[in-house]
C-alpha positions as CSV (number, residue, x, y, z in Angstrom):
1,X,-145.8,-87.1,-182.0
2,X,-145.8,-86.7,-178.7
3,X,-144.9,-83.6,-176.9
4,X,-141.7,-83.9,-174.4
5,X,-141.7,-80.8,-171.7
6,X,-139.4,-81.4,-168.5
7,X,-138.9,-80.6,-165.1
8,X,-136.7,-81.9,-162.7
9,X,-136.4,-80.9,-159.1
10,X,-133.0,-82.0,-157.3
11,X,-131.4,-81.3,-154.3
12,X,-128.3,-78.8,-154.5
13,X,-125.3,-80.4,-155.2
14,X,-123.4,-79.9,-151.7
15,X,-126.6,-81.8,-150.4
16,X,-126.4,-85.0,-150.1
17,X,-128.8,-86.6,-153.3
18,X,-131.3,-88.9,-152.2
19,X,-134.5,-87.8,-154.6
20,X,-135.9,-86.6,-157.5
21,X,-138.9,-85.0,-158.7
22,X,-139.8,-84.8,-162.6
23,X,-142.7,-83.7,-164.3
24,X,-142.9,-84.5,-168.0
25,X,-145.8,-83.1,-170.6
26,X,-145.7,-85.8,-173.2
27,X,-149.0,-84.5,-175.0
28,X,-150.8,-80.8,-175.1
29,X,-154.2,-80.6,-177.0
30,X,-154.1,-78.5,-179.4
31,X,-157.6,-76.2,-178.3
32,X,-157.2,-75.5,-174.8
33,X,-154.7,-76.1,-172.1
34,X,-155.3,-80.1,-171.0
35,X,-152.3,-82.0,-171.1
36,X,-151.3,-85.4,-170.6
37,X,-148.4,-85.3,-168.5
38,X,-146.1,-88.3,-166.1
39,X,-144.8,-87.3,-162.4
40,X,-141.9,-89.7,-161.6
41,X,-140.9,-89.7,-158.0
42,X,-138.7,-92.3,-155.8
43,X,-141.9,-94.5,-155.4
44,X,-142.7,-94.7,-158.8
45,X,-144.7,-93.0,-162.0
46,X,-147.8,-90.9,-161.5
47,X,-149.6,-91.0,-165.0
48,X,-151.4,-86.8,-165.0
49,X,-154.3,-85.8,-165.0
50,X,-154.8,-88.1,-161.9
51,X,-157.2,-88.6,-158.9
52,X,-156.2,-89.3,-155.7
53,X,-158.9,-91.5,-153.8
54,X,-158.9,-89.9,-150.1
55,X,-157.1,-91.6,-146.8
56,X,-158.3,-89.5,-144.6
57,X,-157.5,-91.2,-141.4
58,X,-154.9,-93.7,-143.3
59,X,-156.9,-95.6,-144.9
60,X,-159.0,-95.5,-147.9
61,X,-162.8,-96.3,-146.6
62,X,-163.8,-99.6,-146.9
63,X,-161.3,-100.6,-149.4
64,X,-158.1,-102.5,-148.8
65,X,-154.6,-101.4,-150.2
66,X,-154.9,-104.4,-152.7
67,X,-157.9,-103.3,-153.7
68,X,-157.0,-100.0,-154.7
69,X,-154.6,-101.2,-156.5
70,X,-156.9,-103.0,-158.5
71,X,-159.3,-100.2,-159.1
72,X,-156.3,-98.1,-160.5
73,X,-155.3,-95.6,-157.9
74,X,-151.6,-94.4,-158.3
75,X,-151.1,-92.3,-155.7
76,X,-153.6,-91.9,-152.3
77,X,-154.0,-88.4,-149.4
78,X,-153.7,-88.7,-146.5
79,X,-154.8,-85.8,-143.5
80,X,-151.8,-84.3,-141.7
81,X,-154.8,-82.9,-139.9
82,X,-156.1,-85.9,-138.7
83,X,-153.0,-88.0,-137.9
84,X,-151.4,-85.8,-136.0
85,X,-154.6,-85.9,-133.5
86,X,-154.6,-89.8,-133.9
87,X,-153.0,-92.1,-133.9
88,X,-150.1,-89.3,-133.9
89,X,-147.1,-88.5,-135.9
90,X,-145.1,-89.8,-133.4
91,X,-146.7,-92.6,-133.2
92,X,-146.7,-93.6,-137.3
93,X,-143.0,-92.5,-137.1
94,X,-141.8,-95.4,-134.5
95,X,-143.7,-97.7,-136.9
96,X,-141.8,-97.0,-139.8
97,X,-144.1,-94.3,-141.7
98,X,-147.1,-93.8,-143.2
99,X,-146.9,-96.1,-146.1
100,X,-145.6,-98.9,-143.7
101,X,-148.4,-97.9,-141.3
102,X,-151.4,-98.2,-143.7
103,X,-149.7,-101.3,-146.3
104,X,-149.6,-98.8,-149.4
105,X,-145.8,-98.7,-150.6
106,X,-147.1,-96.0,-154.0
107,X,-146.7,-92.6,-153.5
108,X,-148.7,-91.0,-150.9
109,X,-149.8,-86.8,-150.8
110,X,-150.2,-85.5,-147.4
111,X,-152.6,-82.1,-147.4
112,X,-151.6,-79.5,-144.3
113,X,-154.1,-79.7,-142.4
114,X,-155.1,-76.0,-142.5
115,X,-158.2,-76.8,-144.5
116,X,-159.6,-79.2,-141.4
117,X,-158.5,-76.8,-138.7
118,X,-160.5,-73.9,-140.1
119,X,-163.6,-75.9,-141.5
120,X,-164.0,-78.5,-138.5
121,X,-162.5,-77.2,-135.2
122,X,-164.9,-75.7,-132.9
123,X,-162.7,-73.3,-132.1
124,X,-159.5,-71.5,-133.6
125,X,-157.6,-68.7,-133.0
126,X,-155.2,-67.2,-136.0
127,X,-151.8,-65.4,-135.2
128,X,-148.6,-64.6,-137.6
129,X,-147.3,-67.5,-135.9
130,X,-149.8,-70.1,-136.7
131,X,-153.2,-71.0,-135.5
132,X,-155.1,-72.8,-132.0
133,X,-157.5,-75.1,-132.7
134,X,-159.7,-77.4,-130.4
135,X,-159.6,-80.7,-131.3
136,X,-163.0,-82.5,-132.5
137,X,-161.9,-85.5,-130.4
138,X,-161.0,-84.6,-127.1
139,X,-161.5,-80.8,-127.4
140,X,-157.4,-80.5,-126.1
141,X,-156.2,-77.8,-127.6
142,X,-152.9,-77.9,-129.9
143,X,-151.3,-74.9,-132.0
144,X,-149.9,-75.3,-135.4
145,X,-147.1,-73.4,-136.8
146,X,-145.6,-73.1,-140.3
147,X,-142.8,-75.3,-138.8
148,X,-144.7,-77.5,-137.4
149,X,-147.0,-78.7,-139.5
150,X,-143.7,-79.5,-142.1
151,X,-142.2,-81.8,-139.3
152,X,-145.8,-83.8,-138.8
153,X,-145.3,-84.6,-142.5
154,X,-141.8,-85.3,-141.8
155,X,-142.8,-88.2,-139.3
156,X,-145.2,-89.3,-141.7
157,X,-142.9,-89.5,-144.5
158,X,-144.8,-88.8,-147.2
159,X,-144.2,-88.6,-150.8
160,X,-145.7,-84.9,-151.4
161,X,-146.3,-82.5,-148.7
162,X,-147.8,-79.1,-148.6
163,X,-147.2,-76.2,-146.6
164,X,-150.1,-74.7,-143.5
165,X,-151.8,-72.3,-145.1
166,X,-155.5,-70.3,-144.4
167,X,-158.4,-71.3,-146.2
168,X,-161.1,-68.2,-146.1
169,X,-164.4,-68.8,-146.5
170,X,-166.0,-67.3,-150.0
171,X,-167.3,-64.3,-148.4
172,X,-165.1,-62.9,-146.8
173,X,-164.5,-59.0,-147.2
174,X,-161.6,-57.6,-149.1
175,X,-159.5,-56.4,-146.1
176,X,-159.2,-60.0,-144.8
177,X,-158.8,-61.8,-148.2
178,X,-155.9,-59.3,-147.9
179,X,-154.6,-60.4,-144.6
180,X,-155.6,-63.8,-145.6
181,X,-153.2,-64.1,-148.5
182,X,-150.0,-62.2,-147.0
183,X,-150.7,-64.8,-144.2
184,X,-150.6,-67.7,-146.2
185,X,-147.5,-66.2,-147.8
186,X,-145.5,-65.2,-145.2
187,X,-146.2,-69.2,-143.3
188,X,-145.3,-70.5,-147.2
189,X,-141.8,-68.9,-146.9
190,X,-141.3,-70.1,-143.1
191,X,-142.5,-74.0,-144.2
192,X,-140.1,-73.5,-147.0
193,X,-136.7,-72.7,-144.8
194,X,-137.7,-75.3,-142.3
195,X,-138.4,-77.3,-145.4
196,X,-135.2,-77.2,-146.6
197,X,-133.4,-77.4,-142.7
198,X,-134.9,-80.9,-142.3
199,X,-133.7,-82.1,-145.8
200,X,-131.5,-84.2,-144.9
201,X,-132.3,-87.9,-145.3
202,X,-135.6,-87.4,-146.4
203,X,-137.1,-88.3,-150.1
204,X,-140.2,-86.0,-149.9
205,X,-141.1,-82.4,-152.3
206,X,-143.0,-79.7,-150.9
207,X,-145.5,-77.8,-153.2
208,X,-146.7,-74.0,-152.6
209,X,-150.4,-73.5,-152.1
210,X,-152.5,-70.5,-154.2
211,X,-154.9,-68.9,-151.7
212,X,-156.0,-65.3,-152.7
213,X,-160.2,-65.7,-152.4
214,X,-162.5,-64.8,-154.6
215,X,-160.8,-61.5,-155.8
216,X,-159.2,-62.2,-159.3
217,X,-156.0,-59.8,-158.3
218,X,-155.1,-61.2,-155.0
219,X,-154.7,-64.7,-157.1
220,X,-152.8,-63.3,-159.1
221,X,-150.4,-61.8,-156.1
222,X,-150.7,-65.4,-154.7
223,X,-149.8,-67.3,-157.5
224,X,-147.2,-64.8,-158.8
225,X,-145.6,-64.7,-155.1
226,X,-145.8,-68.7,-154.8
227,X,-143.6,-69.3,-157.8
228,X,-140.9,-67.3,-156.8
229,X,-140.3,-70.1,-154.2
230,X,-139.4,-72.0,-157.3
231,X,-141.1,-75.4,-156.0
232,X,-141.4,-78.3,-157.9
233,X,-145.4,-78.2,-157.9
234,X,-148.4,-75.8,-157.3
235,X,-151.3,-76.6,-155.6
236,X,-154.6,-74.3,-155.9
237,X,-156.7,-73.9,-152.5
238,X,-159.9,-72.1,-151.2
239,X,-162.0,-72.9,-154.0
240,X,-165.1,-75.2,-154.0
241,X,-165.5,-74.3,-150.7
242,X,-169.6,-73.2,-151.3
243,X,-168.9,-70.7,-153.9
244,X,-171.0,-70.9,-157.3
245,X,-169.3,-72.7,-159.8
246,X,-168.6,-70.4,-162.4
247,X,-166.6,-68.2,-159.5
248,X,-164.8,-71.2,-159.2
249,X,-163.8,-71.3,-162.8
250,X,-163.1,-68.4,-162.6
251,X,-160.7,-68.2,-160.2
252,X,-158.8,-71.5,-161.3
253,X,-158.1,-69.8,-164.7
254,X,-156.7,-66.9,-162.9
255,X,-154.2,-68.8,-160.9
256,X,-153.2,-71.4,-164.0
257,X,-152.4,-68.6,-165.9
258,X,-150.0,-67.7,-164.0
259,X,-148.5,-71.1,-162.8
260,X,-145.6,-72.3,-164.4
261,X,-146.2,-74.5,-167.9
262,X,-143.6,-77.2,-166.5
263,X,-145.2,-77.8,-163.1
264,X,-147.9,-80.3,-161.6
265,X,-150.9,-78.1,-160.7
266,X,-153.1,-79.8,-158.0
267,X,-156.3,-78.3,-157.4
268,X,-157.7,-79.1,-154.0
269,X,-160.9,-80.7,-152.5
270,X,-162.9,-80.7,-156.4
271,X,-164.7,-82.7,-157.2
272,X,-166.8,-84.1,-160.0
273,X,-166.3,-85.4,-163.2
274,X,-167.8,-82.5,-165.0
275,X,-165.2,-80.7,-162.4
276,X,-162.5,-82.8,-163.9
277,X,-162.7,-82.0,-167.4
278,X,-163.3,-78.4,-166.6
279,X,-160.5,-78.1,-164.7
280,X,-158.3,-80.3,-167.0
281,X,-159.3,-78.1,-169.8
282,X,-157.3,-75.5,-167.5
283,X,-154.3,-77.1,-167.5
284,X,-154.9,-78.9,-164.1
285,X,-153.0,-82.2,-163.6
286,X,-154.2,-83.3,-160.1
287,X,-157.6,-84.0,-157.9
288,X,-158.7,-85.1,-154.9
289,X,-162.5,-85.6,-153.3
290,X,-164.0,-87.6,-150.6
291,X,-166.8,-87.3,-153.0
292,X,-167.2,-91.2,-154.8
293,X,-166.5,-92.7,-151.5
294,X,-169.2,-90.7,-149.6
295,X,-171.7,-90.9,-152.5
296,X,-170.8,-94.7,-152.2
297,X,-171.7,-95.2,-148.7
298,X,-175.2,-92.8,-149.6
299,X,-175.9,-95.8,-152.6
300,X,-175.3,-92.8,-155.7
301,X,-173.2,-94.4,-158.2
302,X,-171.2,-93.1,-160.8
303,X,-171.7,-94.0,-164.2
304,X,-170.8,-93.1,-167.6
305,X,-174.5,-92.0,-167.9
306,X,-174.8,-90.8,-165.0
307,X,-175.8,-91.1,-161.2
308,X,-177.4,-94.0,-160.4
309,X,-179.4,-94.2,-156.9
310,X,-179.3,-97.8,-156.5
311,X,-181.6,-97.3,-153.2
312,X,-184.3,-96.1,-155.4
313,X,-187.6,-99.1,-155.8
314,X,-187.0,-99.5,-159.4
315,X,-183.7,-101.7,-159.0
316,X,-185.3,-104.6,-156.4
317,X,-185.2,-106.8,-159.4
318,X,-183.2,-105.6,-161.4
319,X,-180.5,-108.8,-162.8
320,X,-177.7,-106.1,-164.4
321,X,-175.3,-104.8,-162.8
322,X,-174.7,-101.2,-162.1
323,X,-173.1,-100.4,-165.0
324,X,-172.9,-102.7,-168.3
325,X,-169.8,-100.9,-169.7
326,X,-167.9,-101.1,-166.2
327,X,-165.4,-103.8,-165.6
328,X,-165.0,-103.5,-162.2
329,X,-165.0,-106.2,-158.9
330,X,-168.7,-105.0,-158.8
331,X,-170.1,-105.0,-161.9
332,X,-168.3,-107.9,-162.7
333,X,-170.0,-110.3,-160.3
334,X,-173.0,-108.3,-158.8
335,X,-176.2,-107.3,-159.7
336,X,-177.9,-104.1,-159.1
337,X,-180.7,-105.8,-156.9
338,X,-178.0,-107.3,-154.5
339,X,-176.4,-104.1,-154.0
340,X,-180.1,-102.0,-153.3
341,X,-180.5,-105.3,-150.8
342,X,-177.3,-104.7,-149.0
343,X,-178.0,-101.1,-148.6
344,X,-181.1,-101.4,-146.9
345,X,-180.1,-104.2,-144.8
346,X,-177.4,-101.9,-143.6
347,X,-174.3,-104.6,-144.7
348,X,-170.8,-103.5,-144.6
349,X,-170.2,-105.0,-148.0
350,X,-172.9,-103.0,-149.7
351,X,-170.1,-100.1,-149.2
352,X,-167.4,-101.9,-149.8
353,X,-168.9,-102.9,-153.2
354,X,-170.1,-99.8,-153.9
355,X,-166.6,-97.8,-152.7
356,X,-165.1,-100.2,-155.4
357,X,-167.5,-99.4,-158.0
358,X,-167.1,-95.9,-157.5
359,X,-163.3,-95.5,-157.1
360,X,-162.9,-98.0,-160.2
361,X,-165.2,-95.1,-162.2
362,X,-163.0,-92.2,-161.3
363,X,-159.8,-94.1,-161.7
364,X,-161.1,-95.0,-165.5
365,X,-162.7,-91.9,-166.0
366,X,-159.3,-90.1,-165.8
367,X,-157.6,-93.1,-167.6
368,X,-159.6,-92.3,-170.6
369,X,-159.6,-88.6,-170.4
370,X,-155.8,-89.2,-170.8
371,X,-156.0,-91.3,-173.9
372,X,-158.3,-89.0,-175.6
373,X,-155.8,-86.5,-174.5
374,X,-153.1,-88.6,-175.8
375,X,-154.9,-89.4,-178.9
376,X,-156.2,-85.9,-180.1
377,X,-159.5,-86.8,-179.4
378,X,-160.2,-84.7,-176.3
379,X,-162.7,-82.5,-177.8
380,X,-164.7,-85.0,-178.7
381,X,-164.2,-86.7,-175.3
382,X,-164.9,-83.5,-173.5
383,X,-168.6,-83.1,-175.5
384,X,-169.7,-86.2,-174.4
385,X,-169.0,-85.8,-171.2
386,X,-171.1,-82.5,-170.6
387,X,-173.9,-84.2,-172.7
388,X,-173.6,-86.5,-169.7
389,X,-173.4,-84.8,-166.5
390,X,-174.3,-81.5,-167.2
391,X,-177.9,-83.2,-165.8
392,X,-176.4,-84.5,-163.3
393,X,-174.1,-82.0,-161.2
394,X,-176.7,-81.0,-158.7
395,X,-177.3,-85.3,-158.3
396,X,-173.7,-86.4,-158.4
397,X,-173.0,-83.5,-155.7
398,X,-175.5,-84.2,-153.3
399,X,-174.9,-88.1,-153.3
């Protein structure tokens, strides 16, 4: 019997009603807090837990639309971040949007940006208002605001957008995690009223961001603060960014127990698939990671048993291909020696190939997570999987 917990997001009623947002929990497990869940939005059904394969700059690398479609994906990120410095918002606007842009008509997630300016700008420069960043391209030099980083996502008309929000690093000192969070809060409320001024016409949901560090009451305060926005999902930042892994466990449990029951929880930037299940375990329903398309392009591939290095001697002859219970594009019609071959003669299709492979593995890993979810099996589901990459975190992380 299958398990029927609803939420539906609408616009008020002396709006005018273009959208809808609803998130449905049709299965818990009965041991911890996965759950198989469905996100319907105007673009179509987003089957949860999911992962998002990563657009950075519009486009999936080295994979077509078509062929993501293929390999599973549902829904794809994109980097407000990175857009907005080229080709521009403006620019994806007069041709029609994002999903126009790039060929991909399934919903889309745009991320704010924050992450990018703090992590990869030479320089930036934090005020209440927002924060001055030089860009990595030309070195100009551009200043997000709350506002502003709401009507970039606004041009790009995507599906799911989030607000601008700080992402510390893991060691920072109290009084800034502090500062840090109130920060992140007070831009939260701003991107929610301009939000909701610039409603009008659009079909897109905003979720709230958890910040807070690595101090187990200041998530808390951010997640108990970001719920009183009453938004129709959650996302949970500034974790995985170099901290050890059980802090990160740690801190994801804190803000999911807080979180709503009957909202999407996307926690951002993780990872692996011993990161899934841990997270899913949680009660999260949403991923992203550049990971399997960089390991992809560094020859690791991801396999039920584990990481496979196809650049490694032993596979020069080697007829099978990379995986004998995959039925990807790859497998099905390439051997492992072709693929070590293409990697060392430096071939764009060894990365396409091996992009496919490794996109087609995340896609089916969650695909069967949710049936053994669905099926009452995810215990046993969950055992096998540490017996599997418990080994291989270190590996699978390093590419």
């Amino acid at each position: 019997m299958w398990m029927v917990i609803s939420f539906v997001a609408q616009r008020p009623a002396c709006r005018i009603l273009l959208d809808m947002f609803q998130f449905t929990i049709l299965k818990k497990d009965a041991d911890c807090s996965a759950r198989r869940g469905r996100i319907v939005i105007s673009r179509g059904a987003i089957e949860t837990p999911v992962f998002m394969p990563v657009g950075t700059q519009g486009t999936v690398k080295a994979v077509s639309p078509e062929e993501l479609l293929d390999i599973g994906a549902q829904i794809i990120l994109c980097n407000t971040f990175h857009l907005y410095l080229r080709p521009g918002d403006d620019v994806i606007a007069r041709i029609g949007g994002i999903h126009r842009f790039m060929h991909w008509e399934r919903p889309i997630l745009t991320d704010s940006g924050g992450f990018q300016v703090f992590s990869l700008s030479e320089l930036n420069r934090v005020t209440p208002d927002g924060v001055e960043f030089k860009s990595p391209i030309d070195g100009s030099i551009h200043f997000f605001t709350p506002e502003k980083v709401i009507g970039i996502q606004r041009n790009l008309g995507s599906d799911i957008i989030m607000p601008l929000d700080e992402c510390p690093p893991p060691d920072v000192s109290r009084e800034y995690a502090v500062k840090s969070t109130d920060l992140t809060l007070s831009w939260l409320g701003r991107a929610v009223e301009e939000f909701r001024r610039t409603e009008a016409g659009q079909e897109q949901v905003l979720f709230g961001i958890v910040q807070g560090g690595f101090y187990e009451d200041l998530r808390r305060e951010s997640a108990g603060r970001t719920i009183a926005f009453n938004l129709p999902g959650y996302s949970i930042g500034g974790l995985s960014v170099g901290e050890e892994k059980s802090k990160t466990y740690e801190m994801l449990e804190v803000s999911c127990c807080i979180l709503p029951e009957d909202r999407p929880r996307y926690l951002m930037g993780v990872g692996t698939p011993l990161d899934f299940l841990l997270a899913v375990e949680r009660g999260v329903d949403m991923f992203d990671c550049v990971l399997p398309t960089r390991n992809a392009r560094n020859g690791a591939l991801l396999t039920r048993e584990g990481v496979l290095k196809i650049r490694n001697a032993e596979f020069r002859d080697d007829p099978r291909p990379v995986s004998e219970t995959c039925a990807c594009y790859t497998c099905r019609h390439f051997s492992r020696a072709y693929l070590r071959h293409l990697y060392y003669s430096k071939e764009i299709l060894g990365s396409r190939l091996n992009t496919i492979h490794n996109l087609y593995f995340m896609c089916d890993f969650m695909s069967r997570l949710r049936l053994a979810i669905e099926e009452g099996r995810f215990a046993y589901f969950a055992r096998d999987v540490r017996s599997r990459w418990l080994c291989n975190e270190a590996e699978v992380s390093e590419g």
